[in-house]
C-alpha positions in Angstrom: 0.0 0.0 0.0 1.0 3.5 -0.9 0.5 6.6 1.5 -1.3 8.2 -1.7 -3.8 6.3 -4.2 -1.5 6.6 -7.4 -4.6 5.9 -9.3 -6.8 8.9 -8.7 -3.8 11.3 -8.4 -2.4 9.7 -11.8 -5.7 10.6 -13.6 -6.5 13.4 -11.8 -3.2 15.0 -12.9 -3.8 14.2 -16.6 -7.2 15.6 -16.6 -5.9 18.9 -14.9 -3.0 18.7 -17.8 -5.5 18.6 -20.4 -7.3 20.9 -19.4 -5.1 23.6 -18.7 -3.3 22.9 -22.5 -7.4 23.4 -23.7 -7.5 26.5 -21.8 -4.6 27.8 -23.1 -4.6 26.8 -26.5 -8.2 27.4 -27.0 -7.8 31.4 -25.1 -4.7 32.3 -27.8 -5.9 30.6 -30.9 -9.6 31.6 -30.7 -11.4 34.5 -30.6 -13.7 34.0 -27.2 -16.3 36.4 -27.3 -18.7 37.3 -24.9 -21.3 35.8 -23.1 -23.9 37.4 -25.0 -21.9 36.7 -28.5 -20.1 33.9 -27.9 -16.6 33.2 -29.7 -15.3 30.1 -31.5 -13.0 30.0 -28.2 -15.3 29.8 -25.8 -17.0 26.6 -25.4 -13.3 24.9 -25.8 -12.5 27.0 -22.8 -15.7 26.3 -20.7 -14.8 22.3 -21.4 -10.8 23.0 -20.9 -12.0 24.2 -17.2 -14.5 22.2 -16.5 -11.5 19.6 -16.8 -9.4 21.5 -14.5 -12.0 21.5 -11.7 -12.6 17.8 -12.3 -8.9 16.9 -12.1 -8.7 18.8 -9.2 -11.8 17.3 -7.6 -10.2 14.0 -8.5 -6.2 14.7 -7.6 -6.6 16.8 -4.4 -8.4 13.6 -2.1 -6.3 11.2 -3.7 -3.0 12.8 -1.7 -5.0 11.8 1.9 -6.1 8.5 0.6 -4.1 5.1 0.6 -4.1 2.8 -2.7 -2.1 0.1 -4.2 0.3 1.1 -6.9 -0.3 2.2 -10.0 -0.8 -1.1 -12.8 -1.1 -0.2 -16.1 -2.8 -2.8 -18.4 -1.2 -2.4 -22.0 -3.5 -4.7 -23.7 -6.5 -2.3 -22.5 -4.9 0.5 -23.3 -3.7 -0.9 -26.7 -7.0 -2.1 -27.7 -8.7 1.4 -27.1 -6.5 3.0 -29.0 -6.3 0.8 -31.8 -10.3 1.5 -31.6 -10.1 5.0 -31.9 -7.4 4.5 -35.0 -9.8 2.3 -36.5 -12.9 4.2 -36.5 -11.1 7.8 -37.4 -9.9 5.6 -40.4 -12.7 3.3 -41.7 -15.4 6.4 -41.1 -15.2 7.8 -44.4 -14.1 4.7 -46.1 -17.0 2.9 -45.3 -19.0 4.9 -43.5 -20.5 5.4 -39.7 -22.0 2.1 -39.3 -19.5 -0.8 -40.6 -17.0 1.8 -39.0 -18.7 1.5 -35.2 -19.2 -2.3 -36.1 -15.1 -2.6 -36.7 -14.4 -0.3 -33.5 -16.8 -2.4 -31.4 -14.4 -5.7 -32.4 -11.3 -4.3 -31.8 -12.1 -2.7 -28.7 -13.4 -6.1 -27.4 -10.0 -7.1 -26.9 -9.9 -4.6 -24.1 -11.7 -7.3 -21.8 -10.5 -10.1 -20.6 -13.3 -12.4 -21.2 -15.0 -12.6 -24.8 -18.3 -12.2 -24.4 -20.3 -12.4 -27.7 -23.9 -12.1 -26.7 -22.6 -8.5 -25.5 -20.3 -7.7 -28.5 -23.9 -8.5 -31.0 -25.8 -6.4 -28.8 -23.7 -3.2 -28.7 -23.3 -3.8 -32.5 -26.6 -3.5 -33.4 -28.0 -1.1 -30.7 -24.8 2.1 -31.1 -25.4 1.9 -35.2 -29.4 2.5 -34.7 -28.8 5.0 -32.0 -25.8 6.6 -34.2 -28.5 6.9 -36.9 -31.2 8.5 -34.7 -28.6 11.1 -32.9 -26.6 12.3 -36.3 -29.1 11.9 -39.1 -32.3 12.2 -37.9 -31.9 14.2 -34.7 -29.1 16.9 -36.0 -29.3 16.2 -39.6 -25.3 15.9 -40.0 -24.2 14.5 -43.8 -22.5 11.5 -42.5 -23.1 8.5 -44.6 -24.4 5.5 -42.7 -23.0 2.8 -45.4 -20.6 3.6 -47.8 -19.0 0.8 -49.5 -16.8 1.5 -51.9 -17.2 -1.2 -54.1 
């Protein structure tokens, strides 16, 4: 056991970090506005602080509270981001749907236990409710199928 939880202060620190790079990148890029007419710059800085507080919130009890060491878990970590990679890629290639349907299977590698029942739920429920937020709901031109054959 440590004298600090290395987990909470860990993450807490990296939201505080990422926030404050928001913050500042966000206040000298962007034009922020005013409350009343509100800049490009501003909602990036209201989220940038936002994860200030929260890494604060998160970080500050984390110094007066014991936990074991920090264990990071490449294959997690690996799988996420292989996710992400694979989404941002396959998105306009084949549109929104095949390209949730491919980020779904790699990030299942994340967990340690293959669970297919789960995997065929979440494939067919985040398409349908990808379809209802982003075309129907807000009417954004993303293509649902796109195969480019």
């Amino acid at each position: 056991m440590q004298k600090f939880d290395s987990r909470d202060l860990t993450g807490g620190v990296i939201l505080l970090l990422l926030g404050v790079f928001i913050v500042w990148h966000a206040a000298t890029a962007l034009p922020l506005g005013t409350p009343r007419r509100m800049g490009p710059g501003m909602f990036p800085v209201v989220i940038g602080g936002l994860l200030v507080l929260f890494g604060v919130l998160i970080a500050v009890p984390a110094l007066w509270r014991r936990g074991d060491f920090l264990v990071i878990e490449w294959r997690t970590a690996m799988a996420i981001l292989a996710g992400i990679v694979v989404f941002g890629v396959a998105i306009r290639a084949v549109g929104i749907v095949p390209a949730l349907i491919l980020q779904l299977l790699v990030t299942s590698f994340a967990e340690q236990t293959f669970r297919p029942v789960v995997l065929l739920a979440m494939a067919v429920a985040f398409p349908i409710v990808a379809y209802l937020i982003f075309s129907l709901g807000l009417g954004l031109p993303i293509p649902m199928l796109n195969w480019p054959l």
